[in-house]
C-alpha positions as a Python dict, from the first residue, in 0.01 Angstrom:
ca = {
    (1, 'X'): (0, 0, 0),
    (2, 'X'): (109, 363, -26),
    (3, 'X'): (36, 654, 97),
    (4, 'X'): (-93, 966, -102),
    (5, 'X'): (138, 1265, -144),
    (6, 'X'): (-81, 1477, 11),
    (7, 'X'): (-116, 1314, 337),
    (8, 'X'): (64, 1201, 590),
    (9, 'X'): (391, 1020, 500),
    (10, 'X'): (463, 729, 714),
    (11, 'X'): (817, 874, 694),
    (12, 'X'): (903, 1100, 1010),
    (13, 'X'): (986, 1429, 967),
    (14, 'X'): (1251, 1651, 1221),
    (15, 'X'): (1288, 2019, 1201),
    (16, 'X'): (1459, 2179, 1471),
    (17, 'X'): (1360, 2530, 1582),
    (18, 'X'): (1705, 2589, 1783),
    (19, 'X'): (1731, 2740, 2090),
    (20, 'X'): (1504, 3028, 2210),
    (21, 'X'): (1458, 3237, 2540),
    (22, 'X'): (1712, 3451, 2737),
    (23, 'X'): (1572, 3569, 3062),
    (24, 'X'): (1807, 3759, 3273),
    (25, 'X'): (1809, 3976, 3572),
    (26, 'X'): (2080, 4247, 3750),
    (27, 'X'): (2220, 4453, 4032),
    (28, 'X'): (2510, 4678, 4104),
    (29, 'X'): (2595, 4767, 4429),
    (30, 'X'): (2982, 4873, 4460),
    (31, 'X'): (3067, 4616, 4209),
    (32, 'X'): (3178, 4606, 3817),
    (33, 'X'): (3004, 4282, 3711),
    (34, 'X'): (2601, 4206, 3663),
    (35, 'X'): (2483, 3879, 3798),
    (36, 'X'): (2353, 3729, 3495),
    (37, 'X'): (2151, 3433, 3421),
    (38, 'X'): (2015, 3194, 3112),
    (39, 'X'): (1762, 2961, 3063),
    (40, 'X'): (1735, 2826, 2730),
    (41, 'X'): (1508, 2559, 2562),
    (42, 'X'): (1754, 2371, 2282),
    (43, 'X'): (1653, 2096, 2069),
    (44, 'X'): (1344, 2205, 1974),
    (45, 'X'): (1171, 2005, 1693),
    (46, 'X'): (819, 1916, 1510),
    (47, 'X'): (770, 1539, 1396),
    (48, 'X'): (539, 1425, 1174),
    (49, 'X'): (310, 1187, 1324),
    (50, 'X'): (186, 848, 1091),
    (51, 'X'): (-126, 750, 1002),
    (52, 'X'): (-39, 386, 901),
    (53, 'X'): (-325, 135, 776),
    (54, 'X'): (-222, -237, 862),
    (55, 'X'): (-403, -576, 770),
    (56, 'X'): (-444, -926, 906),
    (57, 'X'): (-684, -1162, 783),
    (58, 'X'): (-832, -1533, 782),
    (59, 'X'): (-986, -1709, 471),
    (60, 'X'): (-1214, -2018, 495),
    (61, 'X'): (-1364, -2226, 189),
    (62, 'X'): (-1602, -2502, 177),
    (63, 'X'): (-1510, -2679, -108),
    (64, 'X'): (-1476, -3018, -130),
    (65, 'X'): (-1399, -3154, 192),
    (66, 'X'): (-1060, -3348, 125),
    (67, 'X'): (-813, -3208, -50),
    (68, 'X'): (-668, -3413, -401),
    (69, 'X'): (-381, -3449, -660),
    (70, 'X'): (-553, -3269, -875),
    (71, 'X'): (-690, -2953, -702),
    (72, 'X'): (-575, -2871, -352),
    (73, 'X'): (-713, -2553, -215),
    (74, 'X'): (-649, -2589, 127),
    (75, 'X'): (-346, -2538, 311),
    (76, 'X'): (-164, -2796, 560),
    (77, 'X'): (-412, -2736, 816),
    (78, 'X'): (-708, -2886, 573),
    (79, 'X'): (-1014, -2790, 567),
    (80, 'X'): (-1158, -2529, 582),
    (81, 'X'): (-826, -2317, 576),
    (82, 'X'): (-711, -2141, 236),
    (83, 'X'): (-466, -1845, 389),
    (84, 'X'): (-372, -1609, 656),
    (85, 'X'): (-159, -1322, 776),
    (86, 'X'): (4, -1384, 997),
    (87, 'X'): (65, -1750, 949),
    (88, 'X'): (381, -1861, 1131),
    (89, 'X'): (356, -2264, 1037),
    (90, 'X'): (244, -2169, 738),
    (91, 'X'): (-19, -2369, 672),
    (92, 'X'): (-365, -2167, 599),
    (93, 'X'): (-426, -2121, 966),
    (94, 'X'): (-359, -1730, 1120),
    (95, 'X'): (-121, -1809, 1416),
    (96, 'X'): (204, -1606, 1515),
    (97, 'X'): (478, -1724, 1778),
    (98, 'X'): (461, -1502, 2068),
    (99, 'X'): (764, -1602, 2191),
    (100, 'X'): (965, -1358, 1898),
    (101, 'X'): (743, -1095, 2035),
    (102, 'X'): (820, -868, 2358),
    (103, 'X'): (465, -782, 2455),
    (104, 'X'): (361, -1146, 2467),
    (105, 'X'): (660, -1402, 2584),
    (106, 'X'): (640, -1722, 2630),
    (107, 'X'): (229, -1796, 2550),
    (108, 'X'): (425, -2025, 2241),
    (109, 'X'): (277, -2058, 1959),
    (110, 'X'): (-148, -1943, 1936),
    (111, 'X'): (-360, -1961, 1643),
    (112, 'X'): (-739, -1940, 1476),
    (113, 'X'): (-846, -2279, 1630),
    (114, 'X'): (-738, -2210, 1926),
    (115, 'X'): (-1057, -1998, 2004),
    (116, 'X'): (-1262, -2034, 1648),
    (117, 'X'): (-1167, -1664, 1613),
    (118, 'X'): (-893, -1460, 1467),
    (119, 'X'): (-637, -1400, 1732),
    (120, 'X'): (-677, -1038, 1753),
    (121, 'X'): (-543, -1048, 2105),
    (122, 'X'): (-222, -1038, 1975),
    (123, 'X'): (-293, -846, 1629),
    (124, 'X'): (-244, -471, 1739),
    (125, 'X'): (29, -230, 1566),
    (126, 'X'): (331, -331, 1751),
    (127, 'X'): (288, -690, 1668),
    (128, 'X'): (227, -631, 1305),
    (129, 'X'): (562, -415, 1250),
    (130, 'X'): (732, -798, 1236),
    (131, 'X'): (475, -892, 978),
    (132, 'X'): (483, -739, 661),
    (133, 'X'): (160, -804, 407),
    (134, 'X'): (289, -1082, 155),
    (135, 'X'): (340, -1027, -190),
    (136, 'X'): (238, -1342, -233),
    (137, 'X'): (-6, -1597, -51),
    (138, 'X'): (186, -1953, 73),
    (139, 'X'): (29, -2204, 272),
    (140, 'X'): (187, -2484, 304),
    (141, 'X'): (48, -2629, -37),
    (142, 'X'): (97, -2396, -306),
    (143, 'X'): (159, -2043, -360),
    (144, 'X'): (-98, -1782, -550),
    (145, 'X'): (-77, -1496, -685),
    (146, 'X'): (-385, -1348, -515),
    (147, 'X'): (-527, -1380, -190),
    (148, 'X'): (-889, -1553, -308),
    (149, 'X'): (-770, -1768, -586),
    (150, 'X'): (-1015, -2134, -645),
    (151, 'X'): (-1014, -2314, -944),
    (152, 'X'): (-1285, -2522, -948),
    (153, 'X'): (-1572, -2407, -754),
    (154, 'X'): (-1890, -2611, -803),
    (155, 'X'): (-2265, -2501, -686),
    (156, 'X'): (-2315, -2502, -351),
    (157, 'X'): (-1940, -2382, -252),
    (158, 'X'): (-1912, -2100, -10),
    (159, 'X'): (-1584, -1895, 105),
    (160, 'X'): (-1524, -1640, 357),
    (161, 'X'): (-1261, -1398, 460),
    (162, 'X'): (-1210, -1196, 762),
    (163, 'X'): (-1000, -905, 775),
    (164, 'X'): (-911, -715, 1045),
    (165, 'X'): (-732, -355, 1013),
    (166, 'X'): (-601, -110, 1261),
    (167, 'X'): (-480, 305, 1220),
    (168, 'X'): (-163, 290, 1387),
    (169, 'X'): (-123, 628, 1526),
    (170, 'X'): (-375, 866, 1438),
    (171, 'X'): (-749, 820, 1436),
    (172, 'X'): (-867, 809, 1029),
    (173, 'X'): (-1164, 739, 784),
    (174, 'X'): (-1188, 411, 693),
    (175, 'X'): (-1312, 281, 329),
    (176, 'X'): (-1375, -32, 182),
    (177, 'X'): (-1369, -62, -183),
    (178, 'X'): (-1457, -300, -467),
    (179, 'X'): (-1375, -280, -857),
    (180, 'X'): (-1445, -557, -1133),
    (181, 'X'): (-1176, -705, -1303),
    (182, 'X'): (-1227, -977, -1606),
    (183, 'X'): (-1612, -1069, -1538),
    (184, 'X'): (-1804, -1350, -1730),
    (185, 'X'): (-2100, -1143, -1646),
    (186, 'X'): (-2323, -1495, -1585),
    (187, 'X'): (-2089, -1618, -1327),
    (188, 'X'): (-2109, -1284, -1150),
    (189, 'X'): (-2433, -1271, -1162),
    (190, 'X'): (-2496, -1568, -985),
    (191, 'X'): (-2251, -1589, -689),
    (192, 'X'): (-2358, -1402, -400),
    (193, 'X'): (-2181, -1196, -159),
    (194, 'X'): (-2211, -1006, 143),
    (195, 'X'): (-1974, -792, 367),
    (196, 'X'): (-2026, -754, 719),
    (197, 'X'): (-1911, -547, 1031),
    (198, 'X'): (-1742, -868, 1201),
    (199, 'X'): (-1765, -779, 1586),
    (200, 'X'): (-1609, -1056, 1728),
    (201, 'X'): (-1372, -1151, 1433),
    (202, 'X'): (-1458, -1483, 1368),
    (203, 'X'): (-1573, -1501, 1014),
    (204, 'X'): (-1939, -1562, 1049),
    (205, 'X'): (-2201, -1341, 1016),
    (206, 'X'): (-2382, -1308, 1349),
    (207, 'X'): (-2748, -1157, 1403),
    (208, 'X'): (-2723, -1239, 1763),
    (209, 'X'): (-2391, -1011, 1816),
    (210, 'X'): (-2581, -699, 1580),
    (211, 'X'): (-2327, -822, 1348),
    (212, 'X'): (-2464, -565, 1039),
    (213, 'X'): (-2376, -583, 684),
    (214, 'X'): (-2264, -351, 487),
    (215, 'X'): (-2346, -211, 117),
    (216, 'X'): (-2598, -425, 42),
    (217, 'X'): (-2816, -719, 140),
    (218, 'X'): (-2700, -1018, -32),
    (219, 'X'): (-2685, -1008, -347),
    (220, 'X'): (-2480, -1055, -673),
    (221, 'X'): (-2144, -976, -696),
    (222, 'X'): (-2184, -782, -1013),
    (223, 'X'): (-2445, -540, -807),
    (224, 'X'): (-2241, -562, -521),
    (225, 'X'): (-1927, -438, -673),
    (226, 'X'): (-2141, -199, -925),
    (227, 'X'): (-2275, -43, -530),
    (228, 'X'): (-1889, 15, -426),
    (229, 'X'): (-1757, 162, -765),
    (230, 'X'): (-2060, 358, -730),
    (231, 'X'): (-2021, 491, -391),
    (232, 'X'): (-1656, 525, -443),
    (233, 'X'): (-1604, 299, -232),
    (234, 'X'): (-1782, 260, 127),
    (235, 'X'): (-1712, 469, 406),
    (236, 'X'): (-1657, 264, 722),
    (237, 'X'): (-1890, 377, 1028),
    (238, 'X'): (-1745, 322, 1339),
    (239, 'X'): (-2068, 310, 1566),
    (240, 'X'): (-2140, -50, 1414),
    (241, 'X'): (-1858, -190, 1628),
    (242, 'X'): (-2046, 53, 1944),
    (243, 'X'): (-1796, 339, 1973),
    (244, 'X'): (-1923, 696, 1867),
    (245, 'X'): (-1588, 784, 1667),
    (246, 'X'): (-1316, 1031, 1717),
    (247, 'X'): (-1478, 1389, 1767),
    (248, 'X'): (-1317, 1748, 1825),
    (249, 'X'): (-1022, 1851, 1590),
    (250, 'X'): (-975, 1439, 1533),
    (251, 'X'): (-1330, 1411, 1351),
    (252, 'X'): (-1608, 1576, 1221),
    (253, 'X'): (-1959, 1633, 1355),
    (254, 'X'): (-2161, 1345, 1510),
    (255, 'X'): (-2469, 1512, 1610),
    (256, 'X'): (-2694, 1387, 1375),
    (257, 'X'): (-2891, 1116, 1548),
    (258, 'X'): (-2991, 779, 1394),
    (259, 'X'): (-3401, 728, 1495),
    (260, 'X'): (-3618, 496, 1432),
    (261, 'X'): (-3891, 577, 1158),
    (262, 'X'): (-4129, 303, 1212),
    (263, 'X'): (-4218, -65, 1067),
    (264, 'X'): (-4381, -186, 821),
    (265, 'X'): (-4573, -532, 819),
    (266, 'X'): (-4580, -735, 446),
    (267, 'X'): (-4899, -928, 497),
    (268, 'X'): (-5126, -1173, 226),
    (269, 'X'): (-5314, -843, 180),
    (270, 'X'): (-5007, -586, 132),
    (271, 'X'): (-4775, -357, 277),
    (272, 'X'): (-4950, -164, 623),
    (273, 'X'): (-4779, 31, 864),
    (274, 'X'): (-4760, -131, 1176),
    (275, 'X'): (-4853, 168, 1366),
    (276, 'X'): (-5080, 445, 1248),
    (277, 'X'): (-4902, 672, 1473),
    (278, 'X'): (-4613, 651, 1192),
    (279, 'X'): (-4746, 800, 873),
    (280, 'X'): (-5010, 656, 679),
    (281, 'X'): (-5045, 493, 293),
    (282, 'X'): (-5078, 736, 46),
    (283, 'X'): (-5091, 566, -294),
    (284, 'X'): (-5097, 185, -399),
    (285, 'X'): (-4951, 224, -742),
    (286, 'X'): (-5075, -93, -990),
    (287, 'X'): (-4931, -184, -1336),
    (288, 'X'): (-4554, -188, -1168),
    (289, 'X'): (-4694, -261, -813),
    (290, 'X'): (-4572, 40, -581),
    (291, 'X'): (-4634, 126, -200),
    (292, 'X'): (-4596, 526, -122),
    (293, 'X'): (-4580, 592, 257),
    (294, 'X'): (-4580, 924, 404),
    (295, 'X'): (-4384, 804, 710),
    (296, 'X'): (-4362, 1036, 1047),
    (297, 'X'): (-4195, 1127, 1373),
    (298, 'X'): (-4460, 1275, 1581),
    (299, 'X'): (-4136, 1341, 1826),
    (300, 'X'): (-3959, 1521, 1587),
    (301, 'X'): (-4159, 1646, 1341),
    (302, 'X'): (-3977, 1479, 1057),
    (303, 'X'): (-4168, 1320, 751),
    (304, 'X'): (-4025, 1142, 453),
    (305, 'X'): (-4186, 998, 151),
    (306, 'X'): (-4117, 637, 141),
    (307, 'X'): (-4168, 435, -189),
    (308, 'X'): (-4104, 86, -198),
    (309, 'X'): (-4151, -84, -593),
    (310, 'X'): (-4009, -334, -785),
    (311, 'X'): (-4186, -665, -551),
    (312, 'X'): (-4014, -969, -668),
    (313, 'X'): (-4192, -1296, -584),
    (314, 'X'): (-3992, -1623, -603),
    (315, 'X'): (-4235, -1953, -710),
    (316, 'X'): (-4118, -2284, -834),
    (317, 'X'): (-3788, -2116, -869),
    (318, 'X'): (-3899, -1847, -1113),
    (319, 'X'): (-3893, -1488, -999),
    (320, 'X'): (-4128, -1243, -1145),
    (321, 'X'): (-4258, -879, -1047),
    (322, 'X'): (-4577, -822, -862),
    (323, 'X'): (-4803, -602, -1095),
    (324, 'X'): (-5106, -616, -850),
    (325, 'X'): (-5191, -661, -504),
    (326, 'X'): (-5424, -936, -587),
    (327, 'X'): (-5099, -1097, -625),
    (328, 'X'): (-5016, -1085, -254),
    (329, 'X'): (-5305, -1406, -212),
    (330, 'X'): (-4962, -1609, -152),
    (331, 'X'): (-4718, -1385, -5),
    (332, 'X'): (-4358, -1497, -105),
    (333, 'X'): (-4166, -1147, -175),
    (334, 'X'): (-3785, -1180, -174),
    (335, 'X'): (-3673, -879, -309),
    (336, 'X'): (-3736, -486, -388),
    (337, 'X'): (-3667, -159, -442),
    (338, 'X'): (-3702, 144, -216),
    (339, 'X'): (-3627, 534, -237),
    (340, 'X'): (-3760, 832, -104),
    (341, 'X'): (-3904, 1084, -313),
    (342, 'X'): (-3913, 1483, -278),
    (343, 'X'): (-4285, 1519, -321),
    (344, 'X'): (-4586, 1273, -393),
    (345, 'X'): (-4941, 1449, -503),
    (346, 'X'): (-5225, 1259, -428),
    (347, 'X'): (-5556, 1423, -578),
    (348, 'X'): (-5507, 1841, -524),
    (349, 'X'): (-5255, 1734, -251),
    (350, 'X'): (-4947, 1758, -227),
    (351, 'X'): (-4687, 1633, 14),
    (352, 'X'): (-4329, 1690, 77),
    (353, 'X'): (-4057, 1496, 223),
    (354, 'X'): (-3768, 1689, 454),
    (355, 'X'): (-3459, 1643, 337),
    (356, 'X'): (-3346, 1332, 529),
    (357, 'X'): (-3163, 980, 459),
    (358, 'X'): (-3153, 650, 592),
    (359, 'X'): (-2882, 507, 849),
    (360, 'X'): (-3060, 183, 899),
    (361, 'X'): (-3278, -74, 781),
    (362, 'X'): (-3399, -394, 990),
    (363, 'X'): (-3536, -669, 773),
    (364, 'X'): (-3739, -997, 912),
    (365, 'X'): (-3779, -1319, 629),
    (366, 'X'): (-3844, -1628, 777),
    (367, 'X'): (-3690, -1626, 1092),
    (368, 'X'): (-3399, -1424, 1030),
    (369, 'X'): (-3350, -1112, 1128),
    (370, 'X'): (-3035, -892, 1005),
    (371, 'X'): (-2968, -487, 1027),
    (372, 'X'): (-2797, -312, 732),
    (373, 'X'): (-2624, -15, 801),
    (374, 'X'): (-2698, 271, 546),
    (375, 'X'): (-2455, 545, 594),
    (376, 'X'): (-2178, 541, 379),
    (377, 'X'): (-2075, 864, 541),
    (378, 'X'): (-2422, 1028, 476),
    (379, 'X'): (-2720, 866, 422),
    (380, 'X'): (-2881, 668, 196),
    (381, 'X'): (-3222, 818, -35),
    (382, 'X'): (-3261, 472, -191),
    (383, 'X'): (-3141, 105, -273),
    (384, 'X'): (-3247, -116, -596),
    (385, 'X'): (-3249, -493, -591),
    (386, 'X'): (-3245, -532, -196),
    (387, 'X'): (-3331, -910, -135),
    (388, 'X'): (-3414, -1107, 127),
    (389, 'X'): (-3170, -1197, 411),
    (390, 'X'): (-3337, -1527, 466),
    (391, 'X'): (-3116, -1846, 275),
    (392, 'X'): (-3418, -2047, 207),
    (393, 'X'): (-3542, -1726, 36),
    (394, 'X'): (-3868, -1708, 234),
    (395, 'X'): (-4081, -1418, 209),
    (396, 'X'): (-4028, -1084, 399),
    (397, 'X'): (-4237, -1023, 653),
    (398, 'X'): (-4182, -684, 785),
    (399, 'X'): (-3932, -363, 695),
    (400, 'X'): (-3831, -133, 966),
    (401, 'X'): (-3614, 215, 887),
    (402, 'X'): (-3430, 441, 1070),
    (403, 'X'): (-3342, 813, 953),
    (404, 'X'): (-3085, 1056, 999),
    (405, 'X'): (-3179, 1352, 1232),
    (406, 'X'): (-3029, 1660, 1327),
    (407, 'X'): (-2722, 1852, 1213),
    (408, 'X'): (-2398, 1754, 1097),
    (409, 'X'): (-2267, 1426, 964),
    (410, 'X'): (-2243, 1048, 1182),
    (411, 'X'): (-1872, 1082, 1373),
    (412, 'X'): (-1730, 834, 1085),
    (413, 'X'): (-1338, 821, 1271),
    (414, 'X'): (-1174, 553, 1404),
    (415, 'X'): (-960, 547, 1643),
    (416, 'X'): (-562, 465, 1644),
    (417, 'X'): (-461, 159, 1768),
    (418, 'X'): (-765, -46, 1762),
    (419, 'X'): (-918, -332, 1609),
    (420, 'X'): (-1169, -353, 1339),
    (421, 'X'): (-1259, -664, 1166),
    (422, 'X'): (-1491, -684, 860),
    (423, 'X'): (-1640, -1017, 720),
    (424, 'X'): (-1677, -1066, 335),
    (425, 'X'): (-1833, -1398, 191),
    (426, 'X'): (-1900, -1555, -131),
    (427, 'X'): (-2165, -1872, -215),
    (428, 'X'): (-2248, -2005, -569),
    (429, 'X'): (-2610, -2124, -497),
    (430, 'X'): (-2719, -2451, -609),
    (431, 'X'): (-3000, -2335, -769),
    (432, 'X'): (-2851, -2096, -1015),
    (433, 'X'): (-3081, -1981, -1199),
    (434, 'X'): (-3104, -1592, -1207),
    (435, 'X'): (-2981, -1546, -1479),
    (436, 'X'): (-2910, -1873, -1667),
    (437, 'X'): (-3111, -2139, -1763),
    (438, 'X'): (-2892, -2433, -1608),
    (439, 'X'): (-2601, -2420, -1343),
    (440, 'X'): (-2402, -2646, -1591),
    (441, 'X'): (-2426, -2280, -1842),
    (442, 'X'): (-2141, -2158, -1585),
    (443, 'X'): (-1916, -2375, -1662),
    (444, 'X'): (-1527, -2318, -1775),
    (445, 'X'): (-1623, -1920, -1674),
    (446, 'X'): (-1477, -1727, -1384),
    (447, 'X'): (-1465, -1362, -1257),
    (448, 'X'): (-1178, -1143, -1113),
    (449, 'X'): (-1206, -859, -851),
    (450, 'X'): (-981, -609, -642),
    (451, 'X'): (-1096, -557, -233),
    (452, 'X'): (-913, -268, -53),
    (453, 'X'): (-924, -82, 198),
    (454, 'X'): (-832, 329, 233),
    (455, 'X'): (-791, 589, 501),
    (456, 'X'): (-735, 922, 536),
    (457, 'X'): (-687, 1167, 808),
    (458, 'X'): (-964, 1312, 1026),
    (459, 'X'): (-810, 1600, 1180),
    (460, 'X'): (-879, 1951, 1004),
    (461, 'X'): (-1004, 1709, 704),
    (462, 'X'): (-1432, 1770, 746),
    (463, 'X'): (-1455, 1673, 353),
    (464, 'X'): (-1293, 1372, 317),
    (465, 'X'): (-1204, 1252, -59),
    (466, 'X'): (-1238, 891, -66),
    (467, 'X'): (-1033, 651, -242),
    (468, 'X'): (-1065, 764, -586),
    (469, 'X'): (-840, 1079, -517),
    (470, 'X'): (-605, 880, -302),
    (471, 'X'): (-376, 628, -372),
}
């Protein structure tokens, strides 16, 4: 990684001022010479301080579950280990030797399986000066060229990675960014991805530790990386891991408030608000089947024009858009559009939405459960193709939003010297069909991708750039 020009360098910087400051004081009294004194301050100097971005991660496929002659994904510690930094044996498995390391002698040698986690207890900025990021990935096995590199995946594989990064230093905004490489536009179209705010680092995606994803819901990894390139990446938010961010000179505002809006309930007969209190229905739209809520805080005042459109219904394995509420008889809605609109007339009235975003959205399908977070440094006005969270793909049952109140921007700064691990999976479904009409239509493509991740600076920097001006 390097650092852009105009930022920090990791490089430190002396300039000394010299010495400065004479104070002296005198009396004569029968006597030639003053009494004189000197205090001076020497060795004055300014040095630049770092703000350093460092990585660690753990990557997990399941593939097939033994490893052959002829494909061998897996490093020595088998399934379902691929690679890791560090990785002391090395054999797939993140693991250091903290007997080479001063802050934790003689503990031997600890790694993943240890606790089913990363070891992040022994990941922090000092530790990771002894372990520089690979230019290549060894484990044991083979060596790749890139860090997610499988050869023959089949439907119904799945693979996960786990990074974890830290700002050694100074606090920083955080981004995480995606950009296509060679796509076979089928194959991308049919595996699904999702990334994650990882709280407890141990590559699963957990509803019962708020665990929240990020982007998107699931979904494709053509949307998913057409969602990064087109938010320039995504801005990081801090309060997902439950810390408010680095205010003052370190950060910028964080007194807008995330508040709930109110849910909505996706019964046989329609979308209803759960609560009248919250807004009511203005409009059921037919032809392309459309719900228009004027949704309100009677605490704050605040109202926003909700639209939700585009109802996909999944049936026999065929998805097709709802173009009536008749069509609701069997409720089985797995995925939709949303957006709020500036104004909605309804007869000779009009009404108007405040000029407000989304932080989060809480979706129920089935009997999962999962919160998205919707900042991206802002807000969010909208979101196409948002699908159900639910693997069996059972039908949503309710939507609940909160919105972005008050002034200023969400404190988006981490701090130095921390921990932050995000979760990123892949699955190629076994019932492919999106897109296709046969799984065996995928065969002998592939897809390439970049991931990164990119900081800058919080303090005196209340615009960040993003990664697209960086390097």
């Amino acid at each position: 990684m390097s650092d852009d020009e105009n930022r920090l360098s990791r490089r430190k910087i002396l300039g000394s001022l010299g010495a400065i400051g004479i104070a002296s004081a005198g009396a004569g009294f029968g006597t030639s010479a003053y009494f004189n004194d000197r205090e001076t301050f020497d060795d004055n100097s300014l040095t630049a301080g770092e703000l350093d971005l460092r990585l660690d991660w753990q990557q997990l496929y399941y593939g097939p579950e033994e490893n052959t002659d002829r494909y061998a994904p897996y490093g020595d510690a088998g399934y379902p280990f691929v690679n890791a930094h560090p990785d002391h044996e090395p054999n797939g498995e993140q693991s250091l030797d903290t007997d080479e390391l001063d802050e934790f002698a003689n503990e031997g040698v600890v790694a993943y399986s240890d606790e089913g986690a990363n070891i992040q207890e022994y990941l922090t900025c000092e530790t990771l000066e002894n372990y520089e990021v690979p230019d290549d990935f060894y484990n044991g096995v083979r060596t790749q060229d890139s860090l997610i590199e499988l050869e023959d995946i089949k439907p119904g594989d799945c693979g996960e990675v786990t990074f974890s990064f830290h700002l050694c230093d100074n606090p920083g905004y955080v981004w995480f960014f995606g950009e296509a490489g060679e796509i076979d536009d089928e194959l991308a179209e049919e595996i699904l991805v999702q990334a994650w705010y990882d709280l407890d680092c141990d590559n699963d995606l957990d509803e019962d530790d708020e665990d929240r994803i990020i982007v998107n819901q699931r979904t494709s990894l053509a949307n998913w990386l057409e969602e990064l390139e087109g938010y320039d990446g995504y801005m990081l938010n801090p309060g997902a891991y439950g810390i408010a961010g680095v205010g003052g000179d370190d950060g910028v505002s964080s007194g807008s408030q995330c508040l709930n809006l109110g849910k909505i309930e996706w019964t046989n007969d329609g979308l209803a608000l759960d609560d009248e209190d919250d807004g009511e229905l203005l409009a059921v739209e037919e032809d392309t089947l459309a719900y228009v809520f004027q949704m309100e805080d009677s605490e704050t005042g605040a109202q926003i024009i909700l639209r939700i459109f585009e109802l996909e219904q999944k049936t026999n394995g065929t998805t097709e858009t709802l173009q009536s509420e008749d069509d609701f008889a069997e409720l089985d809605v797995v995925e939709f559009d949303w957006e709020i609109l500036e104004e909605y007339t309804v007869g000779e009235t009009t009404y108007e939405s405040h000029d407000l975003g989304m932080c989060q959205l809480e979706v129920k399908a089935g009997e999962t459960i999962q919160q998205f977070d919707l900042r991206n440094g802002a807000c969010t006005t909208g979101q196409d193709d948002f699908m159900t969270p639910d693997e069996d793909n059972r039908g949503i049952s309710y939507t609940e939003f909160w919105y972005c109140y008050g002034e200023g921007e969400p404190g988006l700064c981490f701090p130095g010297n921390e921990t932050f691990c995000i979760g990123f999976e892949w699955c190629l479904p076994t019932d492919a069909s999106r897109v296709v009409d046969s799984v065996n239509d995928l065969q002998n493509t592939s897809v390439s991708f970049d991931l990164g991740f990119y900081t800058e600076q919080c303090r005196h920097n209340p615009d960040p750039t993003g990664p697209s001006s960086g390097s």
